[in-house]
C-alpha positions in Angstrom: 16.1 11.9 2.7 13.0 13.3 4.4 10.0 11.6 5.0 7.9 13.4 2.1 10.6 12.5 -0.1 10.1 8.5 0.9 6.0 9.4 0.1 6.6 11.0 -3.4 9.9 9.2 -4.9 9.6 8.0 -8.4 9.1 4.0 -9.5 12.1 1.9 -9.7 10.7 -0.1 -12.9 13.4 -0.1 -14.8 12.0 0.6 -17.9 10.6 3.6 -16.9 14.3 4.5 -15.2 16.1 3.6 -18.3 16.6 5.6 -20.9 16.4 3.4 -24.0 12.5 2.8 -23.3 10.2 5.5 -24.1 7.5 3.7 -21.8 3.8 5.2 -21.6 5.1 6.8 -17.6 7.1 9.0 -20.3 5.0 10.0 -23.1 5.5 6.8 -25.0 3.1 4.3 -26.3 3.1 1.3 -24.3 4.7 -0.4 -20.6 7.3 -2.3 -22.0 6.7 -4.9 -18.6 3.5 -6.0 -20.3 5.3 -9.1 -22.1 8.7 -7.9 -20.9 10.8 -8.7 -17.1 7.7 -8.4 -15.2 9.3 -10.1 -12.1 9.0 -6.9 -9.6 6.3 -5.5 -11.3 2.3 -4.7 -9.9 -0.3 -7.9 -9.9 -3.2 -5.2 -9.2 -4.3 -1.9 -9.7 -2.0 -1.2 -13.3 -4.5 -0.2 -15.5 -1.7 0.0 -18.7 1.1 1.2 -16.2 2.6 -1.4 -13.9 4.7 0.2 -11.5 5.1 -0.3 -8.0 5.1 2.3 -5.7 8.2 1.8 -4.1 7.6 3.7 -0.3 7.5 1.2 2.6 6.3 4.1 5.0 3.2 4.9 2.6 2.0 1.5 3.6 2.0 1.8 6.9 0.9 5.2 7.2 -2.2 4.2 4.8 -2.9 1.5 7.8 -2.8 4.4 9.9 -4.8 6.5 8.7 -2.6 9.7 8.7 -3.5 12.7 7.2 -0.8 14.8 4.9 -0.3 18.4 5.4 0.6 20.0 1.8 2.3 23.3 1.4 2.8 25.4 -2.2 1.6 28.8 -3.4 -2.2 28.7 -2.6 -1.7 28.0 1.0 -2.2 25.0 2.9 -4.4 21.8 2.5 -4.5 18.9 4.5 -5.7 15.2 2.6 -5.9 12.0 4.0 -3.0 10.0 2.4 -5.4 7.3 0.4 -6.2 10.5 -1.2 -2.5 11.4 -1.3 -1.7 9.2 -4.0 -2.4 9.0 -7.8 -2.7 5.5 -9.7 -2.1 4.9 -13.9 -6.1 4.9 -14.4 -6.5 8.2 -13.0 -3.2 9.7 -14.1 0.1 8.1 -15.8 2.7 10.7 -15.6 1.9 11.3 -11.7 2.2 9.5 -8.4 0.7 11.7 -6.2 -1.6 15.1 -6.2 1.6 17.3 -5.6 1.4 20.4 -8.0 3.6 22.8 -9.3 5.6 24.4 -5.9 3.4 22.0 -3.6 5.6 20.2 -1.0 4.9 18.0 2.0 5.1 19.6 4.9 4.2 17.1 7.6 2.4 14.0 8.3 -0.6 13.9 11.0 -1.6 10.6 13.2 -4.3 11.3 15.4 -5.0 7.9 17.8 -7.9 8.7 20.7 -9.6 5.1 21.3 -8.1 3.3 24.2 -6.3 0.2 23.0 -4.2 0.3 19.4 -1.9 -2.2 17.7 0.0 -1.9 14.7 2.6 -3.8 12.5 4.7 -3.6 9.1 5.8 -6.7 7.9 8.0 -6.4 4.7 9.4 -9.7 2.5 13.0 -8.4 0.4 15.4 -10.2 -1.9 18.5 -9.1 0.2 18.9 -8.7 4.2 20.4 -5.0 3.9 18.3 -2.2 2.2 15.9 -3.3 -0.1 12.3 -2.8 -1.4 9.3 -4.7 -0.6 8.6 -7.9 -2.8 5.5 -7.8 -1.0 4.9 -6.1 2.8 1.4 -6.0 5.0 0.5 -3.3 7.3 -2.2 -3.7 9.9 -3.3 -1.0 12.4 -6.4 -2.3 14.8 -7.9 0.4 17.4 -10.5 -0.7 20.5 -13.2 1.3 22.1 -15.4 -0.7 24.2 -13.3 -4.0 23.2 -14.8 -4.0 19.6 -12.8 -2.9 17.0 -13.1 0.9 16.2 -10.7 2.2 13.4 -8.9 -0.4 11.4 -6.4 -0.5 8.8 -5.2 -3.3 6.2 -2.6 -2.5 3.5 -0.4 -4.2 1.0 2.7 -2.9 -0.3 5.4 -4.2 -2.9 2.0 -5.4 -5.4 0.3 -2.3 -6.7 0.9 1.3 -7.8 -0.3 2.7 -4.5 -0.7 1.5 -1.2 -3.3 -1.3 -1.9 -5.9 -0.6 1.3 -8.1 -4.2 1.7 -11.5 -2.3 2.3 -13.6 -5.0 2.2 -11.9 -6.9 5.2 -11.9 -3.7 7.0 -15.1 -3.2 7.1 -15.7 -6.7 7.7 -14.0 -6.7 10.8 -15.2 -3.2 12.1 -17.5 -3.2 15.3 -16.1 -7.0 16.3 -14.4 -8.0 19.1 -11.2 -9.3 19.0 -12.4 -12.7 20.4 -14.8 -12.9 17.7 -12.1 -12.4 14.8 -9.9 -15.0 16.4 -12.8 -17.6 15.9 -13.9 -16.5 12.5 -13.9 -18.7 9.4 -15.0 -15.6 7.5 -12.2 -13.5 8.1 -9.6 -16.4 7.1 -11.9 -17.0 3.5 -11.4 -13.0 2.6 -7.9 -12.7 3.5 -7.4 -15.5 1.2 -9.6 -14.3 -1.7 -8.4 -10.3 -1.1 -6.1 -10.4 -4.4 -8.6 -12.7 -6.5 -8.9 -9.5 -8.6 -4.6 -9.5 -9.1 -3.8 -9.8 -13.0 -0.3 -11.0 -12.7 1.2 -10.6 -16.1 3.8 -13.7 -16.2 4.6 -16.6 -14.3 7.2 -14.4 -13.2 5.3 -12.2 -10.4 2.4 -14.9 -9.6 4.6 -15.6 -6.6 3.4 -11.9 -5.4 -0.2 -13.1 -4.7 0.5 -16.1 -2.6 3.6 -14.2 -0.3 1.4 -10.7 0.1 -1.5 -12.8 1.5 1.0 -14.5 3.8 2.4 -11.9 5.3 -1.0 -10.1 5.8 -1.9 -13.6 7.9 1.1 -12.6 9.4 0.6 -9.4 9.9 -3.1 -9.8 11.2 -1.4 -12.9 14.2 0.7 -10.3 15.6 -1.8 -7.8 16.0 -4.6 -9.9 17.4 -1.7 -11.7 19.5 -0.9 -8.0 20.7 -4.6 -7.1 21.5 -5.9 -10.6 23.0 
């Protein structure tokens, strides 16, 4: 596989993969998860679809900040990659912008302050290949030693890379010092998915294991930086 392939590869909900459900993804009338085996399913951002987008590398490059490069018949365009991707509110049939003959053509990551850290922490049902149950990406850039470009995603919960903008720009312009004694910082990180919807008992479990491995996550970058 390439790596555009990773970005734009289709959910593996089974309903939609199957074909004896003619799920809403297809044309049909409703997402047969709502009420159905919702176990690996999204807790946020599902609108009346509740796929997952399945790419590890999305979430990381979301924390990143990378740009994608997007070749097809009426030239080339360049997009950042939270604009990359297309969620079930905006449209249900698609994952991503990609039209007809469009391709990606590379991936751009630009890094000029002078101290970065990043990390990808994924959780999976089996050691080997597997896809995210939940995963946390944080990227953290210095300039000055306060905090100039930073990037918090979850993976594994959502139809696209679920970027936590509201920590972001809470921890923006502070120095790493300052984060390692804030109270704040620990109350949002554990409040970021109060707006998850989980639709059964059966993926609740996603909201307390993303938020752990986003603590996790955010340790080894401050750990890294400090």
């Amino acid at each position: 596989g390439t790596l555009g392939g990773n970005l734009c590869q289709r959910p593996r909900c089974w309903y939609y993969r199957s074909p004896l459900f003619d799920c809403l993804k297809k044309g049909g009338e409703k997402c047969f998860a709502v009420g159905g085996l919702d176990k690996y399913h999204a807790i946020i951002g599902g609108d009346k679809c509740w796929i997952v987008h399945p790419s590890d590398i999305a979430v990381a490059l979301t924390a990143l900040d990378a740009k994608v490069k997007i070749f097809g018949p009426a030239g080339c365009a360049t997009m950042k990659m939270d604009d990359f991707f297309v969620g079930p509110g905006t449209d249900i049939q698609r994952e991503n912008v990609l039209g007809e003959g469009e391709f990606v053509s590379s991936i751009e990551i630009t890094c000029e302050e002078e101290l970065s850290s990043s990390t990808f922490l994924k959780f999976k049902e089996r050691q080997s290949m597997d896809f995210a149950l939940a995963s946390a990406a944080v990227s953290i850039s210095l300039s000055g030693g306060k905090i100039s470009r930073v990037g918090v995603v979850l993976g594994g919960i959502a139809p696209i890379p679920w970027r936590l903008t509201e920590i972001e720009e809470y921890m923006l312009g502070m120095t790493m010092e300052d984060l390692k004694r804030s109270d704040e910082l620990i109350s949002k990180v554990d409040i970021s998915l109060r707006d998850a919807r989980p639709m059964s008992e059966n993926n609740t479990y996603k909201i307390d294991l993303a938020i752990s491995y986003l603590k996790r996550a955010l340790d080894q970058v401050f750990r890294d930086l400090c």
